[in-house]
Biopython code that builds the backbone (N, CA, C, O; Angstrom):
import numpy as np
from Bio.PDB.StructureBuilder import StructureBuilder

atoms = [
    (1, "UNK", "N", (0.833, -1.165, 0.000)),
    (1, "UNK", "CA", (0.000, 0.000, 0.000)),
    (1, "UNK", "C", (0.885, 1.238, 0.000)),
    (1, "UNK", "O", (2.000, 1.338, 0.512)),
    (2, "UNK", "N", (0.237, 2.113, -0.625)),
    (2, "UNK", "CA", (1.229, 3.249, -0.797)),
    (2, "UNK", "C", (1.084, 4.108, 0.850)),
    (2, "UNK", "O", (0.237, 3.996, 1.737)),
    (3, "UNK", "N", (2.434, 5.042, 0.723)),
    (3, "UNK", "CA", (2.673, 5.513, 2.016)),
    (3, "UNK", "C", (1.753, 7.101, 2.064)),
    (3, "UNK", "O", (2.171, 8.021, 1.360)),
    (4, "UNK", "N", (0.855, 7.249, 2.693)),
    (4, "UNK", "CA", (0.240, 7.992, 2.697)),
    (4, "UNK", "C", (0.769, 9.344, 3.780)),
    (4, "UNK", "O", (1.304, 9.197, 4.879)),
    (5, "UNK", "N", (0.435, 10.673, 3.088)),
    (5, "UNK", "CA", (1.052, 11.884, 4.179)),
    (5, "UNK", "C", (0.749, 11.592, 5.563)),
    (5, "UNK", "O", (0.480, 10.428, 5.859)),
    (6, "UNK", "N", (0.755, 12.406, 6.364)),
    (6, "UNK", "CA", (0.391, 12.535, 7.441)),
    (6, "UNK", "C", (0.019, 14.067, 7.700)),
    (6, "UNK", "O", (-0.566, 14.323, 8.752)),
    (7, "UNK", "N", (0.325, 15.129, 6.789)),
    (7, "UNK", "CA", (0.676, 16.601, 6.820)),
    (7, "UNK", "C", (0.679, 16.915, 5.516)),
    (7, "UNK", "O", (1.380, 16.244, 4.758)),
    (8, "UNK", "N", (-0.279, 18.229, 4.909)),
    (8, "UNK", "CA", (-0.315, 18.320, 3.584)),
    (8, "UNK", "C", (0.207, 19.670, 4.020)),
    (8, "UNK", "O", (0.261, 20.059, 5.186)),
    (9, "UNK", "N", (0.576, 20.325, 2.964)),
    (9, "UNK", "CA", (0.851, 22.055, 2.610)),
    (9, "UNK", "C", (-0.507, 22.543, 2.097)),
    (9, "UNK", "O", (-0.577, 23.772, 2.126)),
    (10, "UNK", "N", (-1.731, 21.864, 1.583)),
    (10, "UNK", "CA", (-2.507, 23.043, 1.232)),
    (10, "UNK", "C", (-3.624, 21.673, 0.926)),
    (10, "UNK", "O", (-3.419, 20.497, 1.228)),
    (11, "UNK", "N", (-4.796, 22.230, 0.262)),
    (11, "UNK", "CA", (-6.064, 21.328, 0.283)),
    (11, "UNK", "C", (-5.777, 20.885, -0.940)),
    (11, "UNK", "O", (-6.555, 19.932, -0.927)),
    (12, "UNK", "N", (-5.105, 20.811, -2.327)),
    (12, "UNK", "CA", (-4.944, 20.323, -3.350)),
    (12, "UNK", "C", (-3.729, 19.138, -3.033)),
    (12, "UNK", "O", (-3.705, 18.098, -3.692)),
    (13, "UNK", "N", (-3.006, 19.342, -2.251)),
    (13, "UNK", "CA", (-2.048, 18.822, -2.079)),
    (13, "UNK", "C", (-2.859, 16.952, -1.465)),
    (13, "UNK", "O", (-2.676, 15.883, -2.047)),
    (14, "UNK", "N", (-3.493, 17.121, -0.500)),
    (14, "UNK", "CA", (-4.565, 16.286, 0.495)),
    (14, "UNK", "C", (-5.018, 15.410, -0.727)),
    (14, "UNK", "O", (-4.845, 14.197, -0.852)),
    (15, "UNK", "N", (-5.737, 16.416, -1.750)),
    (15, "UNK", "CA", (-6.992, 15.961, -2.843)),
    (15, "UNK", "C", (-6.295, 15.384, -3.518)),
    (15, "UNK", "O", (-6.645, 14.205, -3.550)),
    (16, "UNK", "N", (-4.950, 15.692, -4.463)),
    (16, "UNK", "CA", (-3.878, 15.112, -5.482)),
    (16, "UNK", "C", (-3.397, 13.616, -4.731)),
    (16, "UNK", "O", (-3.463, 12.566, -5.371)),
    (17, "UNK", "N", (-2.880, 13.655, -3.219)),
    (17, "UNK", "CA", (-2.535, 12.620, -2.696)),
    (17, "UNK", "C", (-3.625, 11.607, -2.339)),
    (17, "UNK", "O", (-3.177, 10.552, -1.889)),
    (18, "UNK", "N", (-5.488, 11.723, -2.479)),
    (18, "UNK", "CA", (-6.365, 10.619, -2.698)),
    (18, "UNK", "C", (-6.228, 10.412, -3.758)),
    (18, "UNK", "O", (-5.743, 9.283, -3.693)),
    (19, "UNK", "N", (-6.321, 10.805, -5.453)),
    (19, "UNK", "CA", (-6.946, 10.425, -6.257)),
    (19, "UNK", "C", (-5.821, 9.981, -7.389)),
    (19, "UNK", "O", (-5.876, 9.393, -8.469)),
    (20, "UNK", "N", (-4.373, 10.789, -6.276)),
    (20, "UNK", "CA", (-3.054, 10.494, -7.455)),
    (20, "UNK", "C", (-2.736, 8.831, -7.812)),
    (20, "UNK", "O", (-2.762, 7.938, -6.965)),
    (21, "UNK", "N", (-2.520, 8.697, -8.848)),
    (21, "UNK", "CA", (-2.084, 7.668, -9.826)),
    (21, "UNK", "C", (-3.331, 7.378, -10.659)),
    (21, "UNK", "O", (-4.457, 7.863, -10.552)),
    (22, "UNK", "N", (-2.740, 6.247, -11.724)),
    (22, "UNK", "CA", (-3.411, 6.176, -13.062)),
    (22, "UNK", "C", (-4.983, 6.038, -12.897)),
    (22, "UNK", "O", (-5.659, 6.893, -13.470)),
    (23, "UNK", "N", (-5.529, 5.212, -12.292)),
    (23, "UNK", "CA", (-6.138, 4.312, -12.538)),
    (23, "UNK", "C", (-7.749, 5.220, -11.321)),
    (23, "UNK", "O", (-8.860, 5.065, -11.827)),
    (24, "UNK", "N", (-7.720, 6.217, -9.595)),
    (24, "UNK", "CA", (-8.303, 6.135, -9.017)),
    (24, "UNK", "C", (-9.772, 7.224, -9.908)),
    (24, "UNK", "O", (-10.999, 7.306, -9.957)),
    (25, "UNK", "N", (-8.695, 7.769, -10.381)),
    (25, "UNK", "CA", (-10.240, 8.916, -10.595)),
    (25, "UNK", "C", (-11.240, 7.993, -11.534)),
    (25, "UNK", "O", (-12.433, 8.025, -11.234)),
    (26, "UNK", "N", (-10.822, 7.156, -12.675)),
    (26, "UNK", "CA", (-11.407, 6.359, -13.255)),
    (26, "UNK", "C", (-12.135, 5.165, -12.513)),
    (26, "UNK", "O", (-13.139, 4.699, -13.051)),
    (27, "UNK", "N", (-11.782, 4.747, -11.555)),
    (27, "UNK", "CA", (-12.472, 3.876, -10.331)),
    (27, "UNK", "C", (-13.197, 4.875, -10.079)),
    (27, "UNK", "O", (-14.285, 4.523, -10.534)),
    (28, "UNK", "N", (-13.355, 6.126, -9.560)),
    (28, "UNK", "CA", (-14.092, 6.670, -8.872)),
    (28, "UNK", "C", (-15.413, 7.354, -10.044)),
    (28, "UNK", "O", (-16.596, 7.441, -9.713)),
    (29, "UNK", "N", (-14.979, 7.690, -11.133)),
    (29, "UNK", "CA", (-15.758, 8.551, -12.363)),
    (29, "UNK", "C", (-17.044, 6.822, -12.584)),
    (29, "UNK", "O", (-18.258, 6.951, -12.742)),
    (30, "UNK", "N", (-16.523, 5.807, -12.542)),
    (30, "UNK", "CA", (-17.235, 4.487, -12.412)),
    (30, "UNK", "C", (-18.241, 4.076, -11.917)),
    (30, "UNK", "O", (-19.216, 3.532, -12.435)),
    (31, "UNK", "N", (-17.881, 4.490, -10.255)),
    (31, "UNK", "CA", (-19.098, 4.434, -9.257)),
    (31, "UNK", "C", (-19.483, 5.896, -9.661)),
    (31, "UNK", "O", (-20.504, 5.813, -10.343)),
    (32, "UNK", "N", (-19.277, 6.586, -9.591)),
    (32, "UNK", "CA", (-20.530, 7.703, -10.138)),
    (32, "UNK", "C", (-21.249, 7.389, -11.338)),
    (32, "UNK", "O", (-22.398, 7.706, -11.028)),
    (33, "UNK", "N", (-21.279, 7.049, -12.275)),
    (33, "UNK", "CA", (-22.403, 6.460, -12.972)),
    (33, "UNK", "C", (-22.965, 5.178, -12.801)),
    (33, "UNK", "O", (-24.147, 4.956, -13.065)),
    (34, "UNK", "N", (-21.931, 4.039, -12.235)),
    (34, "UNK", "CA", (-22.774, 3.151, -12.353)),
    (34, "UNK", "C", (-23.454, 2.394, -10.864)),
    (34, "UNK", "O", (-24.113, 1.372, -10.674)),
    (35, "UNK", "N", (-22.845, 3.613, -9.855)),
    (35, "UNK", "CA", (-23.262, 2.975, -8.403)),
    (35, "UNK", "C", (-22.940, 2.333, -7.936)),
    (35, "UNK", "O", (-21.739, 2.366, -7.670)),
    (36, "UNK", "N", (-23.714, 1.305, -7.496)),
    (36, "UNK", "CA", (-22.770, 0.208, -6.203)),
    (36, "UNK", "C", (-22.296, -0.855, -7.701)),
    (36, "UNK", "O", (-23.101, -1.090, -8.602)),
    (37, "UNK", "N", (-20.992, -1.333, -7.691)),
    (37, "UNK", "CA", (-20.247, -2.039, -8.798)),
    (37, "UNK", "C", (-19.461, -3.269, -7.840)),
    (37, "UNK", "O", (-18.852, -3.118, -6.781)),
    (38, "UNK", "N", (-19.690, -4.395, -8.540)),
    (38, "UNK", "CA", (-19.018, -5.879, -8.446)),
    (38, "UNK", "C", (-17.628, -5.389, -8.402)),
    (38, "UNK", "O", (-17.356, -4.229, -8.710)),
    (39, "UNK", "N", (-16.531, -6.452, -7.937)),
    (39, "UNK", "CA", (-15.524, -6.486, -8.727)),
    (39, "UNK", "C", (-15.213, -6.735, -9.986)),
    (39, "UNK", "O", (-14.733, -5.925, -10.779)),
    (40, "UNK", "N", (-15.540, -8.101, -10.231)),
    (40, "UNK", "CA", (-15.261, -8.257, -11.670)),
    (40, "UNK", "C", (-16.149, -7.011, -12.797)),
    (40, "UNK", "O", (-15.661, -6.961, -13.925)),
    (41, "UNK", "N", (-16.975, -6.369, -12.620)),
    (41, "UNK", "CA", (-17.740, -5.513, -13.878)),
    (41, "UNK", "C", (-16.832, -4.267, -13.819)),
    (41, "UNK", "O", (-16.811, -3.554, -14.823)),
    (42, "UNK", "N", (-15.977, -3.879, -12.610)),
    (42, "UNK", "CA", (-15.303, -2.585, -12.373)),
    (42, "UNK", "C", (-14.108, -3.310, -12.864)),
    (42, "UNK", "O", (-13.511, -2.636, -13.703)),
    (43, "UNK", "N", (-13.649, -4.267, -12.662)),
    (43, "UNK", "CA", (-12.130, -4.815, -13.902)),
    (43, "UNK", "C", (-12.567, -5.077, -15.258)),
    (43, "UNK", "O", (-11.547, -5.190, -15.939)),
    (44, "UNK", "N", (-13.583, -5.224, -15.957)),
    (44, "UNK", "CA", (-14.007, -5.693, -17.330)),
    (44, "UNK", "C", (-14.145, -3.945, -17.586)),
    (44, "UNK", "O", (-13.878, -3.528, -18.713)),
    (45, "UNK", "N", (-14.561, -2.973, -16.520)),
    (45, "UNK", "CA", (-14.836, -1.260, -17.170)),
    (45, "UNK", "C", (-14.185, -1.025, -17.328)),
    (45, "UNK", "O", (-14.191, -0.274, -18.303)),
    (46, "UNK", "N", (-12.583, -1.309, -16.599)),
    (46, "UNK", "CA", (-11.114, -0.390, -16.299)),
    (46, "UNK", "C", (-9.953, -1.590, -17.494)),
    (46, "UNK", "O", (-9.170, -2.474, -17.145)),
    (47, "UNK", "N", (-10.249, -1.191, -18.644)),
    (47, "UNK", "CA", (-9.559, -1.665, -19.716)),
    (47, "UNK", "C", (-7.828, -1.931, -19.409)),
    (47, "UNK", "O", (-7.211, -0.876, -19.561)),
    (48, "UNK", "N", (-7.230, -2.716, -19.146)),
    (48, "UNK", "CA", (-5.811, -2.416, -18.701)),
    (48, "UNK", "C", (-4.985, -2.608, -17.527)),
    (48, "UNK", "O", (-3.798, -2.893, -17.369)),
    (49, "UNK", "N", (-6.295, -2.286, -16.475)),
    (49, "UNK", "CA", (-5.940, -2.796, -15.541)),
    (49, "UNK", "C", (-6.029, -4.163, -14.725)),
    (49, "UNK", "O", (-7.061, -4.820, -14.589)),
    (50, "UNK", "N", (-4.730, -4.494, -14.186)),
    (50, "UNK", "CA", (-4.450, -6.049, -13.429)),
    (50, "UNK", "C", (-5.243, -6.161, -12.182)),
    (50, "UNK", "O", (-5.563, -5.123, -11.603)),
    (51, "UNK", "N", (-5.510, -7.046, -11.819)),
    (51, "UNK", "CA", (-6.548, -7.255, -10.473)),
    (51, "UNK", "C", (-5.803, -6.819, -9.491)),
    (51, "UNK", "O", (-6.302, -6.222, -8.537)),
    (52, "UNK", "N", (-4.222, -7.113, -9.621)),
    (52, "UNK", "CA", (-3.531, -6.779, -8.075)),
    (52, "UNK", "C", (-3.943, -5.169, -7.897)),
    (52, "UNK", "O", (-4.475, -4.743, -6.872)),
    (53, "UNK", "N", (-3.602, -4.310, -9.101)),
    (53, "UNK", "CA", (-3.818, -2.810, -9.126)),
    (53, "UNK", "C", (-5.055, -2.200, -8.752)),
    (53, "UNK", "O", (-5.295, -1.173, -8.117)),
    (54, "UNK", "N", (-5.851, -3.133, -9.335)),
    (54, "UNK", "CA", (-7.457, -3.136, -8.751)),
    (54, "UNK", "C", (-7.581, -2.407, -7.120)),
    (54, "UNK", "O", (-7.844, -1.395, -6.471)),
    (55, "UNK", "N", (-7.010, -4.337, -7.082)),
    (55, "UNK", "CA", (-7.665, -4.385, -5.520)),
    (55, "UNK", "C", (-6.721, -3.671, -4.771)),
    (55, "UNK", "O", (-7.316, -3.288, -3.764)),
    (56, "UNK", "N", (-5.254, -3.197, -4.736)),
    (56, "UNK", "CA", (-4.722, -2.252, -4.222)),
    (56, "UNK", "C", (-5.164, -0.725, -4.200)),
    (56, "UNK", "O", (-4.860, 0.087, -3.326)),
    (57, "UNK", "N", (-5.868, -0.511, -5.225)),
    (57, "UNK", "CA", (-6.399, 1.149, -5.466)),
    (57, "UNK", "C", (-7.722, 1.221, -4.519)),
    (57, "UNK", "O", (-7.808, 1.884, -3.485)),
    (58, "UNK", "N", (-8.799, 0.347, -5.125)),
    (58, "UNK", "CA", (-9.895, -0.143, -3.944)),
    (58, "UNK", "C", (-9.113, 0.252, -2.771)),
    (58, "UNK", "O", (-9.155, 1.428, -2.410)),
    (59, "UNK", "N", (-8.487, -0.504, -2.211)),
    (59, "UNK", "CA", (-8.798, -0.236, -0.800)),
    (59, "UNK", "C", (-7.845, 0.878, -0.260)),
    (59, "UNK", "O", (-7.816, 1.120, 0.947)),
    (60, "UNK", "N", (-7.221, 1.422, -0.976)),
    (60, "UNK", "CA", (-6.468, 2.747, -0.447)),
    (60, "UNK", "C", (-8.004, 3.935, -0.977)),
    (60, "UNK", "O", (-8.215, 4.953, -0.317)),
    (61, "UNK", "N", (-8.688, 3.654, -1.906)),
    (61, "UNK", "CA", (-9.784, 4.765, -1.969)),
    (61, "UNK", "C", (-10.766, 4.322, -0.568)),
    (61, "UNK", "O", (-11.491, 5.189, -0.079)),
    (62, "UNK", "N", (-10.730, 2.822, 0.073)),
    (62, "UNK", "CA", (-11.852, 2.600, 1.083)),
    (62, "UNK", "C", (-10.805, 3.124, 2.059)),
    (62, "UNK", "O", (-11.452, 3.639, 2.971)),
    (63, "UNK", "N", (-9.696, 3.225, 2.276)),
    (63, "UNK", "CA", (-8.550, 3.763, 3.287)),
    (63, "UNK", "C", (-9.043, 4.908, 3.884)),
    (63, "UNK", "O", (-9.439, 5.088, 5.036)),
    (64, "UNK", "N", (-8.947, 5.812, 2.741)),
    (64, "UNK", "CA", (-9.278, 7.232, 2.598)),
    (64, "UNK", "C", (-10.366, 8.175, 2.868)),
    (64, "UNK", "O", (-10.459, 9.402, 2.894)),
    (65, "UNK", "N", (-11.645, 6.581, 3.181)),
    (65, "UNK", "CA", (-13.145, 7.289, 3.607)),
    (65, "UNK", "C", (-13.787, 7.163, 2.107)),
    (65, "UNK", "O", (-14.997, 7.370, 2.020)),
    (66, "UNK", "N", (-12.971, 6.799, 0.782)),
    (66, "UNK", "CA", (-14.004, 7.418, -0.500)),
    (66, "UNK", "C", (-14.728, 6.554, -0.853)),
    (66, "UNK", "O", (-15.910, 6.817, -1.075)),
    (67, "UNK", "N", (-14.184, 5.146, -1.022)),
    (67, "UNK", "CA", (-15.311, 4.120, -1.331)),
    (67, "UNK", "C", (-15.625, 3.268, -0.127)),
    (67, "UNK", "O", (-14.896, 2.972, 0.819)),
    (68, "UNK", "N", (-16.821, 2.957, -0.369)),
    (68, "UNK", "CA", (-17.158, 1.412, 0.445)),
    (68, "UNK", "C", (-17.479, 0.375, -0.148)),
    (68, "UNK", "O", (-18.012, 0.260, -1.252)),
    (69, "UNK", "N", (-17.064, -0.635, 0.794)),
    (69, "UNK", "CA", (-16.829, -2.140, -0.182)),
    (69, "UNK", "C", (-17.866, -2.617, 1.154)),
    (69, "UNK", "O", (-17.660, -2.451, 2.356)),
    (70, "UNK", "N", (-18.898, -3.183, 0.554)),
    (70, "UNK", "CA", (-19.988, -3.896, 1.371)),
    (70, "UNK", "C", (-19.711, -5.480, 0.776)),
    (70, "UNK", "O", (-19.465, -5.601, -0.425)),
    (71, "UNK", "N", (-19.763, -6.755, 1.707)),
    (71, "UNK", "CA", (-19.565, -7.785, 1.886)),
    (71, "UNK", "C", (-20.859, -8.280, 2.056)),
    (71, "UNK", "O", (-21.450, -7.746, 2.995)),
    (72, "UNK", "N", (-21.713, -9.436, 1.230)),
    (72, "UNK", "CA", (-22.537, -9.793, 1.147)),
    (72, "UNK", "C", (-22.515, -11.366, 1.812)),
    (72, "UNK", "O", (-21.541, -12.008, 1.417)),
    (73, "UNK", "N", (-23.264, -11.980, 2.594)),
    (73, "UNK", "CA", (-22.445, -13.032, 3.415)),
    (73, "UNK", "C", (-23.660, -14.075, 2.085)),
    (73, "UNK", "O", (-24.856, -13.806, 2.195)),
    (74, "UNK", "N", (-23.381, -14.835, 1.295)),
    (74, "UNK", "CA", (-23.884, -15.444, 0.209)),
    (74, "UNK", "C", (-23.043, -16.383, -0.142)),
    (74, "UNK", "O", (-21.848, -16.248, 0.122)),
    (75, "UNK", "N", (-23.610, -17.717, -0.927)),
    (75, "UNK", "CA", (-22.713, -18.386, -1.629)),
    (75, "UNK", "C", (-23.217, -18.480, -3.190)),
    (75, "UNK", "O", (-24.342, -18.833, -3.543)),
    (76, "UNK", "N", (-21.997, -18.035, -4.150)),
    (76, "UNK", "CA", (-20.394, -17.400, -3.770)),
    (76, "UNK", "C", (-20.896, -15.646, -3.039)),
    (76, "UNK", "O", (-21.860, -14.928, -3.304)),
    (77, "UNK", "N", (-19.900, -15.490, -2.199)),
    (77, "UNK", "CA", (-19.649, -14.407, -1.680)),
    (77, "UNK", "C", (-19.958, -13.507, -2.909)),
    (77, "UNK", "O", (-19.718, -13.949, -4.033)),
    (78, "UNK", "N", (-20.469, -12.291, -2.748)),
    (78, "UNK", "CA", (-20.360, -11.155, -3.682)),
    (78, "UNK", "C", (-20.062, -9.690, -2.611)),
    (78, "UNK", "O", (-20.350, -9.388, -1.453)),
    (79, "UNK", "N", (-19.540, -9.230, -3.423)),
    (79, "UNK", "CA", (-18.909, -7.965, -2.860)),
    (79, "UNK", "C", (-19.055, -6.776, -3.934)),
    (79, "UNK", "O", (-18.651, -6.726, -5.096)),
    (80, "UNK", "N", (-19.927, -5.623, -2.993)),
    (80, "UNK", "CA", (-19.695, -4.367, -3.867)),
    (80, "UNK", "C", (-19.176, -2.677, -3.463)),
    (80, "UNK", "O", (-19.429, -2.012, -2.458)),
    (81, "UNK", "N", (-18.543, -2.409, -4.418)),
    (81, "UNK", "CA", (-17.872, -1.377, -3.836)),
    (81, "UNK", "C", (-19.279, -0.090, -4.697)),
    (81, "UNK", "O", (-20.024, -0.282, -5.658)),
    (82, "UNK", "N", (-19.090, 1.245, -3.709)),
    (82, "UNK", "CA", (-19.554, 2.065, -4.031)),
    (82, "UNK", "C", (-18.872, 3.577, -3.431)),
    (82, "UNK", "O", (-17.809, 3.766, -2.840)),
    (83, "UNK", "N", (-19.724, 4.341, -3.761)),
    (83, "UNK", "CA", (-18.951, 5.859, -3.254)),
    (83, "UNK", "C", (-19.522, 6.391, -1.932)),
    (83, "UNK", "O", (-20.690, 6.766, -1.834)),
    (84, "UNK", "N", (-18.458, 6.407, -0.713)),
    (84, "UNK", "CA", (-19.322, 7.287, 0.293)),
    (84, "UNK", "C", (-19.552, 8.456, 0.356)),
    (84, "UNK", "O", (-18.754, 8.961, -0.434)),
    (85, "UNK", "N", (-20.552, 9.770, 1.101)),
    (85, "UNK", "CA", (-20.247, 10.498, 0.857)),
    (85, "UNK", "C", (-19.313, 11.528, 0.814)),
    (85, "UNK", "O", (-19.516, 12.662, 0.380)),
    (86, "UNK", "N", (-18.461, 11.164, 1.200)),
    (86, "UNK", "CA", (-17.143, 12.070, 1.059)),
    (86, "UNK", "C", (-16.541, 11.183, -0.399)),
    (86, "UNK", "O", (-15.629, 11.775, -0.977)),
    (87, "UNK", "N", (-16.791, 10.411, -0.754)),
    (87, "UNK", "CA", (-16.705, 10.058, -2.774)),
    (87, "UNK", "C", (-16.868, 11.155, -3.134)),
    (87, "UNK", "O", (-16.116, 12.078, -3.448)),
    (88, "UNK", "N", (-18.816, 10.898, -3.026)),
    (88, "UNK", "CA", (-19.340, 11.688, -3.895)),
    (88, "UNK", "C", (-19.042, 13.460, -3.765)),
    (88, "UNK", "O", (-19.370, 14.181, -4.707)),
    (89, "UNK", "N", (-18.550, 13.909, -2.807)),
    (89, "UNK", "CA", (-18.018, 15.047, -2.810)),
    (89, "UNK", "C", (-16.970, 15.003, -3.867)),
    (89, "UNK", "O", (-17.222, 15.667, -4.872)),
    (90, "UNK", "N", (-15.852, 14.355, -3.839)),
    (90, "UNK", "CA", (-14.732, 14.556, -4.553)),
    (90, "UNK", "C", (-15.035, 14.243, -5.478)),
    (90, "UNK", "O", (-14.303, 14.694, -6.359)),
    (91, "UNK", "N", (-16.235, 13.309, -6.019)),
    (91, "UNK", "CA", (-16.815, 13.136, -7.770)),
    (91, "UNK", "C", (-17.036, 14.781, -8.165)),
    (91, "UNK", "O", (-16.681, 15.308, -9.219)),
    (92, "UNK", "N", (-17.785, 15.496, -6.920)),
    (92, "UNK", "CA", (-18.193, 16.996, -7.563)),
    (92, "UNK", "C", (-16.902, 17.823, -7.877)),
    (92, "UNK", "O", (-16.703, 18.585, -8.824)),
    (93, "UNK", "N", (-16.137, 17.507, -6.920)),
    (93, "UNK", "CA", (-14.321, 18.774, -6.815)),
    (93, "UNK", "C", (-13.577, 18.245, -8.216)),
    (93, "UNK", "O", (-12.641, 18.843, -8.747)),
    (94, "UNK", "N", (-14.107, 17.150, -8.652)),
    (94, "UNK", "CA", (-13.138, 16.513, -9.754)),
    (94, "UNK", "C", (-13.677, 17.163, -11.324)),
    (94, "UNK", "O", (-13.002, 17.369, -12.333)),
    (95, "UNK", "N", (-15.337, 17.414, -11.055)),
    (95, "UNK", "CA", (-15.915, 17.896, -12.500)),
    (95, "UNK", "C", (-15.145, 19.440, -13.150)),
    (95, "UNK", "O", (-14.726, 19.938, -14.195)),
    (96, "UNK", "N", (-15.245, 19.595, -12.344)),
    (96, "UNK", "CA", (-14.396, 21.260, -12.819)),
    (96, "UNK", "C", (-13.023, 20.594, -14.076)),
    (96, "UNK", "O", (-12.917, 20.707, -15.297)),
    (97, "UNK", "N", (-12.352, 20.057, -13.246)),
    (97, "UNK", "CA", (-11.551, 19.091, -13.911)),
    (97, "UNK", "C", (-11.382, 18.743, -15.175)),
    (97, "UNK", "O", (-10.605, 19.041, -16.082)),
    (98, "UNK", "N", (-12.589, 17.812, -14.977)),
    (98, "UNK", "CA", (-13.009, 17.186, -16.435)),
    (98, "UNK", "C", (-13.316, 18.414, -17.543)),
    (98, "UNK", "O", (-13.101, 18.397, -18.755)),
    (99, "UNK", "N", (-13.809, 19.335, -16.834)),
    (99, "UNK", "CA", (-14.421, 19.853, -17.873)),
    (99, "UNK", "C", (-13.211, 20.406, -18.513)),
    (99, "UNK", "O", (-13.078, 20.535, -19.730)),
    (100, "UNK", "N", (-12.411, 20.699, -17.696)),
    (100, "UNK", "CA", (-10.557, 21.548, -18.270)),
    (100, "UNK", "C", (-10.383, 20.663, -19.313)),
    (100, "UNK", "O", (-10.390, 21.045, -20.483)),
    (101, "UNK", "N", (-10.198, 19.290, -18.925)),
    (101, "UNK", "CA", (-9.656, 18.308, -20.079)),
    (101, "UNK", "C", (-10.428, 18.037, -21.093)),
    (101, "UNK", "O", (-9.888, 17.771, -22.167)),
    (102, "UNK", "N", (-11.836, 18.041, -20.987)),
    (102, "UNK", "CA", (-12.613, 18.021, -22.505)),
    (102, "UNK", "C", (-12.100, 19.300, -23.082)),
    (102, "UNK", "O", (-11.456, 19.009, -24.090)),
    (103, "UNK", "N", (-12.106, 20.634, -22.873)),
    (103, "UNK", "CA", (-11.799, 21.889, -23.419)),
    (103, "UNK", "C", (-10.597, 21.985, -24.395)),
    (103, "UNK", "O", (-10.458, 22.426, -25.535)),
    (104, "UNK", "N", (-9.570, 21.238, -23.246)),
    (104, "UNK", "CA", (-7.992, 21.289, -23.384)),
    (104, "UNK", "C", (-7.509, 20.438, -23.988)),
    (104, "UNK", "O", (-6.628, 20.702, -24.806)),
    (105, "UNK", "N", (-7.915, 19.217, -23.785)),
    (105, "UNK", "CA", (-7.584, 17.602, -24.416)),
    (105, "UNK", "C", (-7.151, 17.803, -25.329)),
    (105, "UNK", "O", (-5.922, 17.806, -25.251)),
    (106, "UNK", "N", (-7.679, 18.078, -26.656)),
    (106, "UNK", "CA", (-6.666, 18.154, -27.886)),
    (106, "UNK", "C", (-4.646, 18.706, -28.146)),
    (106, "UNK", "O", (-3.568, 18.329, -28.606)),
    (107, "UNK", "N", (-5.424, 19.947, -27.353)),
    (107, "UNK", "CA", (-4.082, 21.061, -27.191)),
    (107, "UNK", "C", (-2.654, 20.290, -26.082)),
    (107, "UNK", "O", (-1.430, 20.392, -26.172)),
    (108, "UNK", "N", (-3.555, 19.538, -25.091)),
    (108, "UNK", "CA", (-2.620, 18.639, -24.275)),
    (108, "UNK", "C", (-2.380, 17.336, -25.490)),
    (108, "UNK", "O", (-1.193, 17.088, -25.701)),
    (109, "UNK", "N", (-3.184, 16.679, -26.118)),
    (109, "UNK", "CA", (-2.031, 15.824, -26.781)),
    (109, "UNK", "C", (-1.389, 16.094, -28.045)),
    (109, "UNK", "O", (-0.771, 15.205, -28.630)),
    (110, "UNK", "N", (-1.504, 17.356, -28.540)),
    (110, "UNK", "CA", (-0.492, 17.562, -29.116)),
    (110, "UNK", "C", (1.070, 18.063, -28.652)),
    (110, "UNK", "O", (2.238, 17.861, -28.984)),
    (111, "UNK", "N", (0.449, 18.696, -27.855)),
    (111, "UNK", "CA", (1.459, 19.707, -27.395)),
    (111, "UNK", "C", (2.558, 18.025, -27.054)),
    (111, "UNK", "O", (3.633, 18.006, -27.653)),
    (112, "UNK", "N", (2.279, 16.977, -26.295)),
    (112, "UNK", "CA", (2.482, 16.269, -25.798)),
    (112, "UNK", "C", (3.462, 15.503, -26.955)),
    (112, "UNK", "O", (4.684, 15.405, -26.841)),
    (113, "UNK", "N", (2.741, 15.030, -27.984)),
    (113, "UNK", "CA", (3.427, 14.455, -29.158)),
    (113, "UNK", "C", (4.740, 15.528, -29.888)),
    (113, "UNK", "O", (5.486, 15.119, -30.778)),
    (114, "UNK", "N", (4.822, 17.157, -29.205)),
    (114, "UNK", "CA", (5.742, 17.565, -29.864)),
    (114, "UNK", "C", (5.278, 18.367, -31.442)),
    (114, "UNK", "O", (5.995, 18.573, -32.421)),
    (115, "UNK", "N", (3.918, 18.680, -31.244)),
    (115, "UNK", "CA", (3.476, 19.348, -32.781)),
    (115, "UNK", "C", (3.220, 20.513, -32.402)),
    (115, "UNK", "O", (3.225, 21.217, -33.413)),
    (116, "UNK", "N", (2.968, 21.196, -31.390)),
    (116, "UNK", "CA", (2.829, 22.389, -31.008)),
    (116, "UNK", "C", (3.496, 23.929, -31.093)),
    (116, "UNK", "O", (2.961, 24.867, -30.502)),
]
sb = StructureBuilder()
sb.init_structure("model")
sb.init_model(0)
sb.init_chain("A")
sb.init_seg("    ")
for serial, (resi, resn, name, xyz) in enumerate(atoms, 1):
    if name == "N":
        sb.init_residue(resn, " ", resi, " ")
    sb.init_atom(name, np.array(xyz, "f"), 0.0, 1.0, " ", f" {name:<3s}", serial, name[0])
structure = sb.get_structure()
């Protein structure tokens, strides 16, 4: 599990250190549309990603207060993760976001490829 602060410098700093690396905002952009989600349907959504990465991101976002993983006592066991509300807060702090990168997206991958 990754080593988490203990002490941020500022509130972006806090927000960058939940959602930083590849894979969480896309776990999290997930359960906002599709709600409470299986494991396996949230690894068949997240194109690329390995189960270990999975289930390591899961539970540093359930670490963090953002998701919850409810345990269904059934045979076979099923398990679903969803957004608590402090998720769904950071689903809202993240749209601003998105909207930068739909705007920008092009101009970021060029610039990126060096055509700019």
């Amino acid at each position: 599990m990754a080593v988490r602060k203990s002490r941020y410098e500022c509130g972006l700093d806090a927000a960058v250190d939940v959602v930083g690396g590849k894979w969480k905002t896309l776990i999290l952009w997930e359960l906002h549309v599709h709600g409470a989600v299986r494991f396996g349907a949230m690894k068949r959504a997240l194109t690329g990603i390995s189960e270990k990465v999975l289930i390591q991101q899961l539970r540093e976002l359930e670490s963090d207060g953002v998701v919850h993983r409810e345990v269904y006592r059934e045979v076979p066991p099923r398990v679903e993760y969803s957004l608590t509300p402090l998720g769904e807060a950071l689903n809202k702090a993240l749209e601003p976001l998105g909207e930068w990168s739909k705007a920008y997206m092009d101009e970021v991958v060029t610039r990126r490829a060096g055509v700019a």
